[in-house]
C-alpha atoms as one frame of an Amber mdcrd trajectory, in Angstrom:
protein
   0.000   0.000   0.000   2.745   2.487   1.035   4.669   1.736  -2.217   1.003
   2.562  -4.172   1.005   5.576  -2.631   4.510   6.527  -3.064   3.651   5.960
  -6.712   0.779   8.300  -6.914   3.117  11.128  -5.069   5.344  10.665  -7.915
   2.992  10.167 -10.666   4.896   7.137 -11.315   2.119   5.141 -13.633   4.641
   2.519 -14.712   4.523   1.391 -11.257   0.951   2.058 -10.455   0.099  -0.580
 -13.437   2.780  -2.992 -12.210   1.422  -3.350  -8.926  -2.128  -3.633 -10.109
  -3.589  -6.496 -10.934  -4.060  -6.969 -14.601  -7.336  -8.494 -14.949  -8.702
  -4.800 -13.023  -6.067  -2.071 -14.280  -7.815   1.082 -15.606  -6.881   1.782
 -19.113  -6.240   4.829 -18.373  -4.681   5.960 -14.937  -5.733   9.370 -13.853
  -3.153  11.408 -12.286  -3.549  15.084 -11.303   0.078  17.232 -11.530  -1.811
  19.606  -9.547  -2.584  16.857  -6.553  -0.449  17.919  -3.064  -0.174  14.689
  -1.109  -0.054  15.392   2.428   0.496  11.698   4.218  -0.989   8.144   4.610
  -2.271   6.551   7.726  -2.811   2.782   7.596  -5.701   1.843  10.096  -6.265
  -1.607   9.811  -4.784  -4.865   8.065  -6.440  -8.473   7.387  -4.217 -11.390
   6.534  -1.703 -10.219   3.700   1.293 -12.525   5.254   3.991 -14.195   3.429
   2.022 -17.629   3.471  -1.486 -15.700   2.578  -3.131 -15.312  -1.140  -5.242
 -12.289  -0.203  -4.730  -9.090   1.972  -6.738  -6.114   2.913  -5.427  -2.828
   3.626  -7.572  -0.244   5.354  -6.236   3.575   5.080  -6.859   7.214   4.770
  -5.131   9.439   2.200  -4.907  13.056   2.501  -4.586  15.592  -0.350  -4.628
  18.987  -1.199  -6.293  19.934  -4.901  -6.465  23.484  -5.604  -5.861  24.510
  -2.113  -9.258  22.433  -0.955  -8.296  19.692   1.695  -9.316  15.561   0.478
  -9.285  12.475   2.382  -9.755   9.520   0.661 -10.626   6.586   3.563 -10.698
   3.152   1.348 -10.366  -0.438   2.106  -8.082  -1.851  -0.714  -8.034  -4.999
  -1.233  -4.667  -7.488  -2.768  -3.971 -10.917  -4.299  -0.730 -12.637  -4.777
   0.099 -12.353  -8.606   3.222 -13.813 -10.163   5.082 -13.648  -6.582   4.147
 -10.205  -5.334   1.161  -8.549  -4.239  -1.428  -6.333  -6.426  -3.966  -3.909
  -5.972  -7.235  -5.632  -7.435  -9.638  -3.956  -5.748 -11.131  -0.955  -3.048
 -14.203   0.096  -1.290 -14.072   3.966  -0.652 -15.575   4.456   2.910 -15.532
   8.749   2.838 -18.599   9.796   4.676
């Protein structure tokens, strides 16, 4: 997740497709040059272990577009893939 969300600080979309699963990556990745990334808090894990096939990754992410303050609060979800894990899915949880 952290490495997901270094990759959307950077705009790095070569890495944002690696690390997501094929059968669900976007065709197109949107990233915004004008997004200011202000920090990641992980709240909660399930499984995700070195002997596990699935993970879940609970977390709030908060931005800055246009000077207007975002929090993104999703439950992403990860599957082994080829010996590493990818993104395959989330449930945003904003309120």
């Amino acid at each position: 997740m952290r490495s997901r969300y270094t990759a959307f600080v950077l705009q790095d979309e070569s890495y944002l497709r690696y690390s997501w699963h094929p059968d669900n990556c976007p065709r197109i990745i949107h990233l915004n040059a004008e997004t200011k990334w202000l920090g990641l808090k992980i709240k909660n894990t399930v499984a995700g272990g070195a002997t596990d096939k699935m993970g879940e990754v609970e977390f709030v992410a908060r931005s800055k577009i246009s000077g207007r303050a975002h929090r993104l609060h999703e439950i992403s979800l990860f599957a082994r893939f080829e010996n590493r894990w990818v993104y395959t899915s989330g449930k945003n949880t904003n309120k």
